[in-house]
N, CA, C and O atoms as a Tripos MOL2 file, in Angstrom:
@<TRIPOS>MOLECULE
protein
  272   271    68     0     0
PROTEIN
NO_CHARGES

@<TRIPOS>ATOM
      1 N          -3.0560   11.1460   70.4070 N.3       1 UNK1
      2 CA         -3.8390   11.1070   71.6220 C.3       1 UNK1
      3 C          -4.6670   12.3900   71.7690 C.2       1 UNK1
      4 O          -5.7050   12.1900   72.4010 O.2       1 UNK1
      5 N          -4.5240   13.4050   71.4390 N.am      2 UNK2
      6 CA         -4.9780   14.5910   71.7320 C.3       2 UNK2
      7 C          -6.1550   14.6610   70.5370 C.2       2 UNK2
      8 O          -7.1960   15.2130   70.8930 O.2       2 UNK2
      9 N          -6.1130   14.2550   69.4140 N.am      3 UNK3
     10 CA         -6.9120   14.2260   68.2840 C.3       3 UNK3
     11 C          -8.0730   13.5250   69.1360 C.2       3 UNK3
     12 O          -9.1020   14.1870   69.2750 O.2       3 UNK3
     13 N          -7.9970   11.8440   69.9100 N.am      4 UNK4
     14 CA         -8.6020   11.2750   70.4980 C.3       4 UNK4
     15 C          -9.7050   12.1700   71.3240 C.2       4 UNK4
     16 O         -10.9270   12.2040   71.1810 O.2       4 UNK4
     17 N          -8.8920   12.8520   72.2000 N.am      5 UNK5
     18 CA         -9.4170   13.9270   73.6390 C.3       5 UNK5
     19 C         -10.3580   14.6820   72.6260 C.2       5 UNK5
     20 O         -11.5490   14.3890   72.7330 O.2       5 UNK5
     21 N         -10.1000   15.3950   71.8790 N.am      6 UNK6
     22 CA        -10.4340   16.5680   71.3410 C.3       6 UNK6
     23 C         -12.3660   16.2330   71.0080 C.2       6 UNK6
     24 O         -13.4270   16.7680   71.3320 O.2       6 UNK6
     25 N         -11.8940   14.9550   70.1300 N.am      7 UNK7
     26 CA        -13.0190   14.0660   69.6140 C.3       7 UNK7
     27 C         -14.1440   13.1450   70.4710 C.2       7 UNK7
     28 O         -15.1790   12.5020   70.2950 O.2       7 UNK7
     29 N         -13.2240   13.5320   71.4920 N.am      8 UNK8
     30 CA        -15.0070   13.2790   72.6750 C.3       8 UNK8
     31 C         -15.5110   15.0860   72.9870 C.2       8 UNK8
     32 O         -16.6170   15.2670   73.4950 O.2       8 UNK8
     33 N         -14.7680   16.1140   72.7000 N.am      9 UNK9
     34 CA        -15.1420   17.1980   73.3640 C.3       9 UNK9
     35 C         -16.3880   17.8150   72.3940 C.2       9 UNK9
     36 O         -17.1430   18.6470   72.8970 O.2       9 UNK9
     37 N         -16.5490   17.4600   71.2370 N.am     10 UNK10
     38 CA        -17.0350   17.7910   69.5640 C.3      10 UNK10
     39 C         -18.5880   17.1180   69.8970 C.2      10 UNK10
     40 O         -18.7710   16.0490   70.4790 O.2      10 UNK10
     41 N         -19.7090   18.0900   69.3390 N.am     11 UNK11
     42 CA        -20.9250   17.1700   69.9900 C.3      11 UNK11
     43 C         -21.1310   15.6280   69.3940 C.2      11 UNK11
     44 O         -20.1070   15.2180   68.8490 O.2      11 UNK11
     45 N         -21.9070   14.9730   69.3880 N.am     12 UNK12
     46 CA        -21.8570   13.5350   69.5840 C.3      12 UNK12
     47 C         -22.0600   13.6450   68.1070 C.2      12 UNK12
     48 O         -20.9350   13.4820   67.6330 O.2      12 UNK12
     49 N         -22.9900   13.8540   67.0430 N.am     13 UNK13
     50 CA        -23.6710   14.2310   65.6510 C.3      13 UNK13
     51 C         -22.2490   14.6620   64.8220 C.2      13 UNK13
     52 O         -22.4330   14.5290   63.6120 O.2      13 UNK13
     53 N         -21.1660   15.0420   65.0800 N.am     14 UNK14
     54 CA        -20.4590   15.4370   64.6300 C.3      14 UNK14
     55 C         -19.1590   14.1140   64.8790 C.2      14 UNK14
     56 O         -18.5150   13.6020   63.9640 O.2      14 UNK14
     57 N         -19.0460   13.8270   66.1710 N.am     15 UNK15
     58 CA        -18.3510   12.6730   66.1300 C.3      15 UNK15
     59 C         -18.7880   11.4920   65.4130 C.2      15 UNK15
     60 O         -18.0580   10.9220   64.6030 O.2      15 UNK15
     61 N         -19.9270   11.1260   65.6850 N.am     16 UNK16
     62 CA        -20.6300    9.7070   64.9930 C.3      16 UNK16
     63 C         -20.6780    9.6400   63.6640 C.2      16 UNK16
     64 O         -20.7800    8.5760   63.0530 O.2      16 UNK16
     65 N         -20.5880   11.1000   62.9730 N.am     17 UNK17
     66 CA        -20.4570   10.7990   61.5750 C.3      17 UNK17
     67 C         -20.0130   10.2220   60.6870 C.2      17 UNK17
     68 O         -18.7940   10.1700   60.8520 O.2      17 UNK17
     69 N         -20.3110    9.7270   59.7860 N.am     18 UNK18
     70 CA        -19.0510    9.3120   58.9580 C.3      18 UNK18
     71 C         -19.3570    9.9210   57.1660 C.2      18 UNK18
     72 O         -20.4100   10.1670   56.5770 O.2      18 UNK18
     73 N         -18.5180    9.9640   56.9120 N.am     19 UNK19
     74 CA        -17.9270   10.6420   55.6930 C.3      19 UNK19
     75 C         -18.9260    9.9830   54.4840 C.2      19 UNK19
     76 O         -19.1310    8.7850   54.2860 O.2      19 UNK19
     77 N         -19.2350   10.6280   54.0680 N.am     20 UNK20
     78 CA        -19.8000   10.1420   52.6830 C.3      20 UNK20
     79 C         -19.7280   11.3410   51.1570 C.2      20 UNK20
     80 O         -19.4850   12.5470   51.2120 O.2      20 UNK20
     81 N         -19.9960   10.5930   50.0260 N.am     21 UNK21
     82 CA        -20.4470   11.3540   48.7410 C.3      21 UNK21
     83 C         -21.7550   11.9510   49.1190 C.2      21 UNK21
     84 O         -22.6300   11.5960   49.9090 O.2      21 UNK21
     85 N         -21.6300   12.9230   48.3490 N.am     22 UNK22
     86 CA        -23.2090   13.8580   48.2120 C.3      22 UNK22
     87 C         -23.8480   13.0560   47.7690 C.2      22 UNK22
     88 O         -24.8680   12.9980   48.4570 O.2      22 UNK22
     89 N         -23.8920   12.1210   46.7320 N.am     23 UNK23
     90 CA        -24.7550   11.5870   46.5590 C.3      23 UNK23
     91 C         -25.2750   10.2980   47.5400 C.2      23 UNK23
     92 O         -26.3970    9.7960   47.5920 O.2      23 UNK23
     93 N         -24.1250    9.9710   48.2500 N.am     24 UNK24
     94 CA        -24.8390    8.7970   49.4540 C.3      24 UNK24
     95 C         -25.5790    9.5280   50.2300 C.2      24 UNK24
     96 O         -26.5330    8.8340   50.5810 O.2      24 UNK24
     97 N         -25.6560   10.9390   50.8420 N.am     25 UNK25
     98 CA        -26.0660   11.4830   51.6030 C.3      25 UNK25
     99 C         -27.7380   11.8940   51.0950 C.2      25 UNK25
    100 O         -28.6870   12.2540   51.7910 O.2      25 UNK25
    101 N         -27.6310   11.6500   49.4240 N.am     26 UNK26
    102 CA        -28.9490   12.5550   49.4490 C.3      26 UNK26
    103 C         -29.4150   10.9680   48.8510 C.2      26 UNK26
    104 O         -30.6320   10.7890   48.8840 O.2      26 UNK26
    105 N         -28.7110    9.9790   48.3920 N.am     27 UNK27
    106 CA        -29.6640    8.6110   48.7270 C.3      27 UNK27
    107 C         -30.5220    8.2860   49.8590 C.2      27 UNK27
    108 O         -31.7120    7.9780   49.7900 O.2      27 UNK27
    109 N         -29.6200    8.4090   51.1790 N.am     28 UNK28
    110 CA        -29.5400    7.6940   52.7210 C.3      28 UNK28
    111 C         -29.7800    9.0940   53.8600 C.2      28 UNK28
    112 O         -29.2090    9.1060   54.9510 O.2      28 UNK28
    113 N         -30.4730    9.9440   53.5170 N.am     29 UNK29
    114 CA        -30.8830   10.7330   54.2200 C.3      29 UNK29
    115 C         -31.1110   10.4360   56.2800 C.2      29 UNK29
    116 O         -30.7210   10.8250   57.3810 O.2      29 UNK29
    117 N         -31.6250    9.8960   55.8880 N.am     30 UNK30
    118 CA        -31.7740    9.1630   57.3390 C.3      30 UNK30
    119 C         -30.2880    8.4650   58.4410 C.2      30 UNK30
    120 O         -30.2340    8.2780   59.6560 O.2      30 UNK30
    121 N         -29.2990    8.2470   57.3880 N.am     31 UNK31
    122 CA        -28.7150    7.8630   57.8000 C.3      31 UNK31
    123 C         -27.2830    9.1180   58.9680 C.2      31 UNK31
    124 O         -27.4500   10.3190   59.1770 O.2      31 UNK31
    125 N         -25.9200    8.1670   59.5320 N.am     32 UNK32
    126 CA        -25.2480    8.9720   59.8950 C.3      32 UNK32
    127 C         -24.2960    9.4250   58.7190 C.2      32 UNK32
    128 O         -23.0810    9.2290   58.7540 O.2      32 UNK32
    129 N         -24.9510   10.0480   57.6700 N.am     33 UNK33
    130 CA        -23.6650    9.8110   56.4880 C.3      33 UNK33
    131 C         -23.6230   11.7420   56.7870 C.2      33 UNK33
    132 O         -24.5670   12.2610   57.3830 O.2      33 UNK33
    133 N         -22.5140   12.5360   56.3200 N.am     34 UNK34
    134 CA        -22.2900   13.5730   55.9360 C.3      34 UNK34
    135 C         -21.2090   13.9640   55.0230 C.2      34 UNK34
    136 O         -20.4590   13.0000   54.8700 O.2      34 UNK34
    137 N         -20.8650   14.8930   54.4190 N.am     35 UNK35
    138 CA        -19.5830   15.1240   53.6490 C.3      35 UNK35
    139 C         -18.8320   15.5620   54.3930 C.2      35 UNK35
    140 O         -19.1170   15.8780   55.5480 O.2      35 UNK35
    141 N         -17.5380   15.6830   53.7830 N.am     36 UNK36
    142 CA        -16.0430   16.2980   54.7850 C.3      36 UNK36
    143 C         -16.6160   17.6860   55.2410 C.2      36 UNK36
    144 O         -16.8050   18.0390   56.4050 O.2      36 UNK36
    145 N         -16.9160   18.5870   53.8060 N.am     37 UNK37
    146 CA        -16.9870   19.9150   54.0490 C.3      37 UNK37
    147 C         -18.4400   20.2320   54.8090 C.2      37 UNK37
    148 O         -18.5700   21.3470   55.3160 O.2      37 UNK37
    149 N         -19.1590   19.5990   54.8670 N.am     38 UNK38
    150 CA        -20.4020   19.9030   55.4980 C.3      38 UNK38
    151 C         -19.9880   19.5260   56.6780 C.2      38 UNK38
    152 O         -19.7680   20.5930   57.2520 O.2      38 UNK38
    153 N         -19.6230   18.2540   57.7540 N.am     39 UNK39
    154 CA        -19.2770   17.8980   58.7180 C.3      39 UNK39
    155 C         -17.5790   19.3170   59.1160 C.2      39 UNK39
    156 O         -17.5940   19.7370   60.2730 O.2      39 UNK39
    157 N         -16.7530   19.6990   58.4870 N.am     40 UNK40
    158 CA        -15.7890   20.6840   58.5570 C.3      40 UNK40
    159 C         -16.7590   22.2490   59.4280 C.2      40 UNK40
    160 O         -16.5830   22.9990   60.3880 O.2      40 UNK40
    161 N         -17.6370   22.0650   58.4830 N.am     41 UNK41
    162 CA        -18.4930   23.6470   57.9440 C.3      41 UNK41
    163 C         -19.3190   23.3770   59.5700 C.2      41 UNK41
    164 O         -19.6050   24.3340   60.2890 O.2      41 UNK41
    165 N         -19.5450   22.2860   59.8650 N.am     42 UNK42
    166 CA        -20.0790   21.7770   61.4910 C.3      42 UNK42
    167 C         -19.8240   22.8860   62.2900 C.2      42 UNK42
    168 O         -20.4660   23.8180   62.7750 O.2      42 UNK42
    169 N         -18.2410   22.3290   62.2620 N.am     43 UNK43
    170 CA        -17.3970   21.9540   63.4000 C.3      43 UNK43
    171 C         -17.1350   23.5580   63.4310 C.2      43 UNK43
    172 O         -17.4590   24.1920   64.4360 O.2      43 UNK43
    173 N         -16.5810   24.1610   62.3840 N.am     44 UNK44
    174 CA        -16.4440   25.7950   62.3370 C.3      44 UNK44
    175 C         -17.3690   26.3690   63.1360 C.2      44 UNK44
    176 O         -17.0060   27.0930   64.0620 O.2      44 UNK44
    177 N         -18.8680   26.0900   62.8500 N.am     45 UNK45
    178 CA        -19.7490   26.9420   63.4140 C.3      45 UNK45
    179 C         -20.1170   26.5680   64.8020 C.2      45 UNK45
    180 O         -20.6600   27.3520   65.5810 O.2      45 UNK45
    181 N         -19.8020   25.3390   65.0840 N.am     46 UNK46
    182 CA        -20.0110   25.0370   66.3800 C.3      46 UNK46
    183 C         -18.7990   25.7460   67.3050 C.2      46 UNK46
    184 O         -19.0800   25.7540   68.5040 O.2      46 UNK46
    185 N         -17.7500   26.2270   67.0250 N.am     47 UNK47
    186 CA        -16.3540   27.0430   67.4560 C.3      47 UNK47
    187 C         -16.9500   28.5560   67.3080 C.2      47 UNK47
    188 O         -16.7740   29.5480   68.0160 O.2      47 UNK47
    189 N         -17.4400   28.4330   66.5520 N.am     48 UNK48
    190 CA        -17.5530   30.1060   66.3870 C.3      48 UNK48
    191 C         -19.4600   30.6840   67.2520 C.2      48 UNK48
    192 O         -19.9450   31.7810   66.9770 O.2      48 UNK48
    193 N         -19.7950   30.2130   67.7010 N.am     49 UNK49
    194 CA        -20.6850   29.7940   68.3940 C.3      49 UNK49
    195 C         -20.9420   29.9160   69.7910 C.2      49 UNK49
    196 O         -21.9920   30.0020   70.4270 O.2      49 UNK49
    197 N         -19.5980   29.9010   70.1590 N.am     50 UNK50
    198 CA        -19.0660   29.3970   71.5750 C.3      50 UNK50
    199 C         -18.6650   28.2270   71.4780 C.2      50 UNK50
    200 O         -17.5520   28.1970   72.0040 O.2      50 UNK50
    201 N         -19.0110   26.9840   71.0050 N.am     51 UNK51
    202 CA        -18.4650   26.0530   71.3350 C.3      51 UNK51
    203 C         -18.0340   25.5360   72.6020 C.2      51 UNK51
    204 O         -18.9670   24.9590   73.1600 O.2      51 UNK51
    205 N         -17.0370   25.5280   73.2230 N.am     52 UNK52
    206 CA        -16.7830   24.6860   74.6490 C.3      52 UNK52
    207 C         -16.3070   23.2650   74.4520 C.2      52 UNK52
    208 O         -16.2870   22.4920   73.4940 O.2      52 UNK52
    209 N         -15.9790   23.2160   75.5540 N.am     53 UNK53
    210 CA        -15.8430   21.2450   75.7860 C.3      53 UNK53
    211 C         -16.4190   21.2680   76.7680 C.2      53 UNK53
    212 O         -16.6360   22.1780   77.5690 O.2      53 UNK53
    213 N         -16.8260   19.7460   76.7270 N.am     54 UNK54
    214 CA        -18.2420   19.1790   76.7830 C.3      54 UNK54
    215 C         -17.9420   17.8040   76.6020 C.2      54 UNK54
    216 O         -18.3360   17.3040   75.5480 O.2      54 UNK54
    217 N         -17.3660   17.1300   77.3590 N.am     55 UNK55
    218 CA        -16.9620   16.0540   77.6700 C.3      55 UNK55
    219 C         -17.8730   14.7870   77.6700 C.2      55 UNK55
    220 O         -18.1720   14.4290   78.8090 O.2      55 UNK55
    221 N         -18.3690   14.0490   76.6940 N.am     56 UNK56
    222 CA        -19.8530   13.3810   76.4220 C.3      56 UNK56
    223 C         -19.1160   11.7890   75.6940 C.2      56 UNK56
    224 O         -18.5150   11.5860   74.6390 O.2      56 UNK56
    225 N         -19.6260   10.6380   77.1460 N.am     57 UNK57
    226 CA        -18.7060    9.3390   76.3090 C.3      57 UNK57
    227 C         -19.8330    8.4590   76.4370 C.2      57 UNK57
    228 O         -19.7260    7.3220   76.8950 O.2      57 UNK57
    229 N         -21.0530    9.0300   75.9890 N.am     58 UNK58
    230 CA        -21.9910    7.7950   75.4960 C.3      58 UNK58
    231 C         -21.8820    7.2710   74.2630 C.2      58 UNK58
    232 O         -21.2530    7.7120   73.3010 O.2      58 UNK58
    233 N         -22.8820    5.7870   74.4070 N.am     59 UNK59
    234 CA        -22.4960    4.9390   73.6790 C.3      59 UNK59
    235 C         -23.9180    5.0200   72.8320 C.2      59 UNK59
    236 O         -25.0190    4.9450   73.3770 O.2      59 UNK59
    237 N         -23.7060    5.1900   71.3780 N.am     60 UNK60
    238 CA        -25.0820    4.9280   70.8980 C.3      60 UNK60
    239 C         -26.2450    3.7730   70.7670 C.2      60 UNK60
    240 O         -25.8750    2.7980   70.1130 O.2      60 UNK60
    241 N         -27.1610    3.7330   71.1150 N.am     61 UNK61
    242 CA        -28.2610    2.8630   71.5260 C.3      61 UNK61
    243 C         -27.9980    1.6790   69.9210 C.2      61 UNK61
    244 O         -27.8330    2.0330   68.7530 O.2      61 UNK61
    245 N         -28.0510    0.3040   70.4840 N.am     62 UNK62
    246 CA        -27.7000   -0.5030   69.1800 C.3      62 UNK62
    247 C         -26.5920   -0.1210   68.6910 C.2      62 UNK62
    248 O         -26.6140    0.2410   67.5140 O.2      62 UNK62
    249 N         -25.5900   -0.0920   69.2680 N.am     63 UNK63
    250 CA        -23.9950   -0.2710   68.8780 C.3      63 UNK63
    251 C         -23.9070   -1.4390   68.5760 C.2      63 UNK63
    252 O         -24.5550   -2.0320   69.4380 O.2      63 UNK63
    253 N         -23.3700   -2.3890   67.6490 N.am     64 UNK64
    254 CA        -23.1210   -3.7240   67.6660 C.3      64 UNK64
    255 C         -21.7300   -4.0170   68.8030 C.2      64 UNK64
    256 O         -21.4230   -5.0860   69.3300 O.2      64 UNK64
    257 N         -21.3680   -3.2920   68.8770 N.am     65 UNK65
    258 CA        -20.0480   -3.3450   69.7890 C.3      65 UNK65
    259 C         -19.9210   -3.2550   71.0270 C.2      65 UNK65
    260 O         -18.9240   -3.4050   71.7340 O.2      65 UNK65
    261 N         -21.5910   -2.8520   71.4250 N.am     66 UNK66
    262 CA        -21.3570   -2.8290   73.0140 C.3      66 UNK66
    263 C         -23.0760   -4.1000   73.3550 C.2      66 UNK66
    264 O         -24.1640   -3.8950   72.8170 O.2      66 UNK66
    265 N         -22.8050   -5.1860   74.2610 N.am     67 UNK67
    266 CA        -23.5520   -5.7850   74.5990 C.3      67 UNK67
    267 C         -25.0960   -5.6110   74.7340 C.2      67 UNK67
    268 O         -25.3010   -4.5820   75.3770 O.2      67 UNK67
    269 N         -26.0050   -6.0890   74.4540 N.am     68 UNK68
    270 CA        -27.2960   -5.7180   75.2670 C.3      68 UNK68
    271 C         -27.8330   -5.7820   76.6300 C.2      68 UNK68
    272 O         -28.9640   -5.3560   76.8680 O.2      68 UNK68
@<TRIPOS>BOND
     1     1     2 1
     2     2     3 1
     3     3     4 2
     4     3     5 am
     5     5     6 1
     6     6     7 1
     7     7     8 2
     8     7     9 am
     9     9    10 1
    10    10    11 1
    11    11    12 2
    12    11    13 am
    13    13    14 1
    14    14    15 1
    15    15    16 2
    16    15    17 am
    17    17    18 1
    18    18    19 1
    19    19    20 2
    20    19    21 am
    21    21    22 1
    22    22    23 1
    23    23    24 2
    24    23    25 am
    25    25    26 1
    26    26    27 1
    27    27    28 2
    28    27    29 am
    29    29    30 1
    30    30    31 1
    31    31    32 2
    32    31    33 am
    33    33    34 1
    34    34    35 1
    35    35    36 2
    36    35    37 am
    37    37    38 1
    38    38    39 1
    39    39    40 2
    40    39    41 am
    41    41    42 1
    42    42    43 1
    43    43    44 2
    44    43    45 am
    45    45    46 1
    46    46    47 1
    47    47    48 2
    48    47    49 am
    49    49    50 1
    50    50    51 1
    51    51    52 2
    52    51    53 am
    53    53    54 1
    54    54    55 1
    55    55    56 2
    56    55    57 am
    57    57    58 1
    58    58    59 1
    59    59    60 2
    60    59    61 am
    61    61    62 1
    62    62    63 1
    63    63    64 2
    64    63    65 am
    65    65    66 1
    66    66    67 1
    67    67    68 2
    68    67    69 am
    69    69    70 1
    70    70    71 1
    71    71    72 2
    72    71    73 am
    73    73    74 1
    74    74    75 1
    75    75    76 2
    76    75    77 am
    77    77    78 1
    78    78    79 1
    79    79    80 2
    80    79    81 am
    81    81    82 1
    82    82    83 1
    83    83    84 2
    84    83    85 am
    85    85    86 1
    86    86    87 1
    87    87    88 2
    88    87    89 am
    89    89    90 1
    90    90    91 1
    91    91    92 2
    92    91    93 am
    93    93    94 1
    94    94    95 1
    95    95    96 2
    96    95    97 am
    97    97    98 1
    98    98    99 1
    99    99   100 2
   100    99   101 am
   101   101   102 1
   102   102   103 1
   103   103   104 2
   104   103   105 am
   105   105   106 1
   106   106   107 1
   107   107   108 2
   108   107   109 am
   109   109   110 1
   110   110   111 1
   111   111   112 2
   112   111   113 am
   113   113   114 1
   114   114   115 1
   115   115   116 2
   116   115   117 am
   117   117   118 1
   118   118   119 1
   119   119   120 2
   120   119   121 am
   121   121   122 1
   122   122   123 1
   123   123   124 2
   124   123   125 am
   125   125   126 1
   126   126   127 1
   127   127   128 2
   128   127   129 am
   129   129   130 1
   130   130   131 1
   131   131   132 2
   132   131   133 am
   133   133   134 1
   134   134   135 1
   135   135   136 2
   136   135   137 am
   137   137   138 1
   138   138   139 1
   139   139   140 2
   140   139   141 am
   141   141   142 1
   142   142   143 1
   143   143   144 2
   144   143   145 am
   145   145   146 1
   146   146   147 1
   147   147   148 2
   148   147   149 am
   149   149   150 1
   150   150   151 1
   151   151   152 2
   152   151   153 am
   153   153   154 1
   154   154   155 1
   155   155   156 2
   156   155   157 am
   157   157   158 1
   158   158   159 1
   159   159   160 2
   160   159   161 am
   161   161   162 1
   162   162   163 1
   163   163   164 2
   164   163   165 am
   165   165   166 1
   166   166   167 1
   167   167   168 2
   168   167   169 am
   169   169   170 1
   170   170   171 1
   171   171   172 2
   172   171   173 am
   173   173   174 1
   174   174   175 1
   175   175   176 2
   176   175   177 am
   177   177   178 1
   178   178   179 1
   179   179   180 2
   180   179   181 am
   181   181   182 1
   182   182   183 1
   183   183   184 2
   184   183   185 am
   185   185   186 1
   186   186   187 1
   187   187   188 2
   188   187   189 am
   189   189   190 1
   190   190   191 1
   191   191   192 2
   192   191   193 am
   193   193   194 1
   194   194   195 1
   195   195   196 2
   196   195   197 am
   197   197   198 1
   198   198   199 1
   199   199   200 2
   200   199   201 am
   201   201   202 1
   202   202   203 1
   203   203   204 2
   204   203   205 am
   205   205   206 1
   206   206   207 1
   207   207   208 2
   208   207   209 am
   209   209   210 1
   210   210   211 1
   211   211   212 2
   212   211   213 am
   213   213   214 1
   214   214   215 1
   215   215   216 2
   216   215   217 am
   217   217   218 1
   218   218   219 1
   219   219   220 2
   220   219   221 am
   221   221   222 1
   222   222   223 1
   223   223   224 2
   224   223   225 am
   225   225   226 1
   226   226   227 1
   227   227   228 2
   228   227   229 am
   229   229   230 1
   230   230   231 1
   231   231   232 2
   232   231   233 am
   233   233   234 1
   234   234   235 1
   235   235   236 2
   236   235   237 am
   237   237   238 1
   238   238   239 1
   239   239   240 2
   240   239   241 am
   241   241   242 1
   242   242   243 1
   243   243   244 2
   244   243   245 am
   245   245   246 1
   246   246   247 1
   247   247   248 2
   248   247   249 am
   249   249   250 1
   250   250   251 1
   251   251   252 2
   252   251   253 am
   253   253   254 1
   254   254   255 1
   255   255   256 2
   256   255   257 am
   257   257   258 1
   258   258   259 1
   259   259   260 2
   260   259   261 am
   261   261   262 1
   262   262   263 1
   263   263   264 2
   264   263   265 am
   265   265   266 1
   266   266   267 1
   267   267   268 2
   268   267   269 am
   269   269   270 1
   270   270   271 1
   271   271   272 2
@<TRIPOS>SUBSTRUCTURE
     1 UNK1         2 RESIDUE 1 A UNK
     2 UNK2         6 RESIDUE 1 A UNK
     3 UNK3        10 RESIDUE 1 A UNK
     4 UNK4        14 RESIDUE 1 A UNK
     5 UNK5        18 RESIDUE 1 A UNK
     6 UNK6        22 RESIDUE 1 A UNK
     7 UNK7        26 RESIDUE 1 A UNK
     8 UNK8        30 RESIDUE 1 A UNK
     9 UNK9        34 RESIDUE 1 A UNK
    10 UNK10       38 RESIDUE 1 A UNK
    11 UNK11       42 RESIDUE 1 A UNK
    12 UNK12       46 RESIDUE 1 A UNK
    13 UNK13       50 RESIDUE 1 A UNK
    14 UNK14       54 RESIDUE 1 A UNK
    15 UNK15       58 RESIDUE 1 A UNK
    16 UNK16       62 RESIDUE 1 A UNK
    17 UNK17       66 RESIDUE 1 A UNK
    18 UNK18       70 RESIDUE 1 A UNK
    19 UNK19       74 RESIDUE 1 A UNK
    20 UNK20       78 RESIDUE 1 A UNK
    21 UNK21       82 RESIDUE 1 A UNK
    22 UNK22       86 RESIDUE 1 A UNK
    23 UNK23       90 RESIDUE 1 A UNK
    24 UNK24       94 RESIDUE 1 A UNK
    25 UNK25       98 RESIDUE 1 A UNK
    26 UNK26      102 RESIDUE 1 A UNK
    27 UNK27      106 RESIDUE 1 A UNK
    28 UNK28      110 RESIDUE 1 A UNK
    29 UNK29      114 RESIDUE 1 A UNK
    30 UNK30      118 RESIDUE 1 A UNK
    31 UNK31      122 RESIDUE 1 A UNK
    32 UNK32      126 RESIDUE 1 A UNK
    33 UNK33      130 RESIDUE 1 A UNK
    34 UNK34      134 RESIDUE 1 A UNK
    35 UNK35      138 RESIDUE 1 A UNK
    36 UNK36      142 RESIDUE 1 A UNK
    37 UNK37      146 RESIDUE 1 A UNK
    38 UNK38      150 RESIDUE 1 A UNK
    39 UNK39      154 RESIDUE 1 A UNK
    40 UNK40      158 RESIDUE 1 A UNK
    41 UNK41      162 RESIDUE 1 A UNK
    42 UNK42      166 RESIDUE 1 A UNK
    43 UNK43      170 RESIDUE 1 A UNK
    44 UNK44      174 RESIDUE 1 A UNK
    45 UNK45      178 RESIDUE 1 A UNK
    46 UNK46      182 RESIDUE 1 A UNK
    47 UNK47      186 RESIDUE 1 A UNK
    48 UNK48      190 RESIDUE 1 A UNK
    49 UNK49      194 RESIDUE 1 A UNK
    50 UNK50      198 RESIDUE 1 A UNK
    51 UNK51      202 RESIDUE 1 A UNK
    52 UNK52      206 RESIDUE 1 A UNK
    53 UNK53      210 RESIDUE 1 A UNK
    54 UNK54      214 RESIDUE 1 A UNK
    55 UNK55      218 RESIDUE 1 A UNK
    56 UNK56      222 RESIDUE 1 A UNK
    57 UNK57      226 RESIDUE 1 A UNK
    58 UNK58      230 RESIDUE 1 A UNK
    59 UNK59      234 RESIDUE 1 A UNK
    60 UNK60      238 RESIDUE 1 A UNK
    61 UNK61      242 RESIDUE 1 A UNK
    62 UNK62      246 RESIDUE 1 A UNK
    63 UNK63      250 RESIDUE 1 A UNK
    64 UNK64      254 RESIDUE 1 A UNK
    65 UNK65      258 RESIDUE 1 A UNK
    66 UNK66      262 RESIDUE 1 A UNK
    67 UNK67      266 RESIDUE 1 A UNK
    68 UNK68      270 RESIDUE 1 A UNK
């Protein structure tokens, strides 16, 4: 549950991500793809930064999961 909490506090670009190979990333540029350590290497600098929570529960535009 707390992993949950934590993971709305993380900016939205960092939550929405999802994991990919270097090479999907430098196929699909455009896309939400990133690597562990690049999305990790994020999250570090966004902490070291200041960082904060920042409590943010939007829904991305064309979700298939949320109605039109």
């Amino acid at each position: 549950m707390l992993v949950n909490i934590w993971a709305f506090s993380i900016p939205v670009e960092f939550r929405r991500a999802r994991f990919c190979t270097e090479e999907e990333v430098r196929l699909n540029p455009d896309s939400h793809c990133i690597t562990f350590d690049n999305w990790k290497s994020g999250i570090i600098d966004y902490y070291a930064n200041g960082g904060g929570v920042q409590f943010d529960f939007t829904v991305e535009a064309g979700n298939k999961w949320v109605g039109s």
